[in-house]
C-alpha positions in Angstrom: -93.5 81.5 88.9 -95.6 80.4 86.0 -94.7 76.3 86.8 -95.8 77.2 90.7 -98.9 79.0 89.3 -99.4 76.2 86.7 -99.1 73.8 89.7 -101.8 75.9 92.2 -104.6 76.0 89.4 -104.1 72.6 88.0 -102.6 69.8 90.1 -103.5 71.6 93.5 -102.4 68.4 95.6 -99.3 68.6 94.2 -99.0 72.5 94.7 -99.8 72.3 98.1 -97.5 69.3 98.4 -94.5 71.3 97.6 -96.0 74.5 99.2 -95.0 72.4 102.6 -91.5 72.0 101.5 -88.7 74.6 101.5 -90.3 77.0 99.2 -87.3 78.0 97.2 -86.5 74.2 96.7 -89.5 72.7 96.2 -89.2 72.9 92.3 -85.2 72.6 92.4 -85.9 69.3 90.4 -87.3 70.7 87.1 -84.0 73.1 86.9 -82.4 70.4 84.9 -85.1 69.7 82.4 -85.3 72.8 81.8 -81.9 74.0 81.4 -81.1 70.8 79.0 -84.6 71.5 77.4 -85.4 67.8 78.7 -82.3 65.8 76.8 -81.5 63.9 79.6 -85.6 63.2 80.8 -86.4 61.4 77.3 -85.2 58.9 74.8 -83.4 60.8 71.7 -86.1 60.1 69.9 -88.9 61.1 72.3 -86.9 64.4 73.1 -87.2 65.4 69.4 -90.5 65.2 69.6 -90.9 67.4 72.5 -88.8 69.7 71.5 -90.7 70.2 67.8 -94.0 70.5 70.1 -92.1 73.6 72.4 -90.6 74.9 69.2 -94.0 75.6 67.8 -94.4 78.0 69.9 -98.6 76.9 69.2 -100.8 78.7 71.1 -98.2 79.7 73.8 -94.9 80.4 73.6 -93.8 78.4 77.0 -95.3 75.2 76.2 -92.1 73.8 78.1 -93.8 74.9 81.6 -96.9 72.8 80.3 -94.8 69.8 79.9 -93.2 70.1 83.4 -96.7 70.4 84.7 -97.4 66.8 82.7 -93.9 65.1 83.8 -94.8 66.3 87.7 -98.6 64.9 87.4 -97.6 61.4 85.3 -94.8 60.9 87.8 -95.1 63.2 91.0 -97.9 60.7 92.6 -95.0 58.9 94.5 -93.3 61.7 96.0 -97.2 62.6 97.7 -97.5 59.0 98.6 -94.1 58.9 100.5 -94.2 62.0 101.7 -91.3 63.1 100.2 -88.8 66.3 101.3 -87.0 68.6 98.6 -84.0 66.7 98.3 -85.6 63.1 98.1 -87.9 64.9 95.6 -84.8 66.0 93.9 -83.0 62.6 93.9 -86.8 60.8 92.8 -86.8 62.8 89.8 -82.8 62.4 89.4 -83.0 59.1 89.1 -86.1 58.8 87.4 -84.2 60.3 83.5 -84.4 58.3 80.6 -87.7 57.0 82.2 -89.9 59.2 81.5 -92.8 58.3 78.5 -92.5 61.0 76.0 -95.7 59.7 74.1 -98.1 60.0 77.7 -96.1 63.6 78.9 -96.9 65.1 75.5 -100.5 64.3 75.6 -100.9 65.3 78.8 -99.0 68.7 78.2 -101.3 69.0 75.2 -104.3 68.7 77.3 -102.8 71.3 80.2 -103.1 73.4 77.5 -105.7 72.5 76.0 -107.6 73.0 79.8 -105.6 76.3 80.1 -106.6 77.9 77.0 -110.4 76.7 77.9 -110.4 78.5 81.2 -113.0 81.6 81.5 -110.6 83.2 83.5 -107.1 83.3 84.0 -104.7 84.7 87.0 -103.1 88.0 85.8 -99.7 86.3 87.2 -100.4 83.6 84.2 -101.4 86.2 81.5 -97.2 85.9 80.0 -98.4 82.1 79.5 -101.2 84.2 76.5 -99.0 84.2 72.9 -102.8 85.5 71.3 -104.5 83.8 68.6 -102.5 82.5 65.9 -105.1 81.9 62.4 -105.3 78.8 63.2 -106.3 79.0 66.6 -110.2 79.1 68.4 -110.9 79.3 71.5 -112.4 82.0 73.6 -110.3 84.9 75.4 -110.1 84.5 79.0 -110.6 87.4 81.4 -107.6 88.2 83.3 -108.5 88.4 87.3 -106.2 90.0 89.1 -105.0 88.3 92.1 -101.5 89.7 92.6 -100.7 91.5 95.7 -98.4 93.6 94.4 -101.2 94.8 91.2 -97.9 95.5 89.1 -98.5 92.9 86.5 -102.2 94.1 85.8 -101.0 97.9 85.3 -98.2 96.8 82.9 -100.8 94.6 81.4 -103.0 98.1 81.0 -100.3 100.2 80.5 -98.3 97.8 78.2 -101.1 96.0 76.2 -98.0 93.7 75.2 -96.2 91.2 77.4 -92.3 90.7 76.8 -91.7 87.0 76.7 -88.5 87.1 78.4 -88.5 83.0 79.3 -89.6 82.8 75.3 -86.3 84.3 74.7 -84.1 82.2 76.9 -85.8 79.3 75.7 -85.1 80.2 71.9 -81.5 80.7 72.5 -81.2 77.2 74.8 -82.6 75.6 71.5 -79.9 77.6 69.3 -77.0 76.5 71.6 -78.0 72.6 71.5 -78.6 72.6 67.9 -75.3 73.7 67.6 -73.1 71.5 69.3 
């Protein structure tokens, strides 16, 4: 939910693109990057790189989903262009590995960020995207607007103060399994 979300607020052709597609689909594509934590997307070389900038965990602790937002807006223009379904989406993005610039996605994840952290207000369906300040880290806090239909994410948020980053977790032990083998 956070790359659809992602999608809506910051590449809205693109969400709305994909929103015409079969909606459990749609994002089939990015299951692979993100289940191999992009090893078969970049170069060896580019990957590591990639991977130290998700392993920092700086500022947010899924900057993965940021660069899946930056891979889909460097090279998603085509599937727009050509009117592309789910499965030629699929097979675009398939056969577009080892193609990928990891220099150009990294920057542009950086600056999703960078534009996400800037924003004066944030969708409470984003608000597990939040890690807090590190002592490093500026910036102003965004207000949280609630625009769930459901409203159960803003009462946890209340009740909770404290998100559990669940995807953070996966994410952590994806990167303990491919260090070790």
């Amino acid at each position: 939910n956070y790359l659809r979300e992602l999608l809506r607020i910051m590449l809205p052709d693109f969400y709305l693109h994909f929103l015409g597609q079969d909606y459990e689909m749609s994002l089939l594509f990015v299951h692979r990057w993100l289940v191999l934590c992009f090893k078969r997307e970049f170069l060896y070389h580019e990957v590591l790189k990639i991977w130290e900038a998700c392993w920092s965990r700086y500022q947010t602790d899924y900057f993965h989903i940021f660069v899946c937002v930056a891979i889909v807006k460097l090279y998603g223009y085509y599937c727009i262009e050509q009117k592309l379904n789910s499965d030629e989406i699929l097979q675009y993005f398939t056969e577009m590995a080892m193609k990928f610039d990891g220099a150009a996605t990294l920057k542009e994840a950086r600056f999703f960020l960078y534009k996400f952290r800037q924003m004066a207000k944030i969708p409470c369906s984003l608000i597990g995207l939040l890690s807090g300040k590190g002592v490093w880290d500026g910036g102003i806090s965004p207000e949280i607007e609630c625009v769930s239909h459901h409203k159960k994410c803003c009462i946890q948020v209340v009740q909770d103060n404290k998100i559990e980053n669940i995807g953070s977790k996966l994410f952590l032990m994806l990167k303990s399994y491919t260090l070790k083998h």
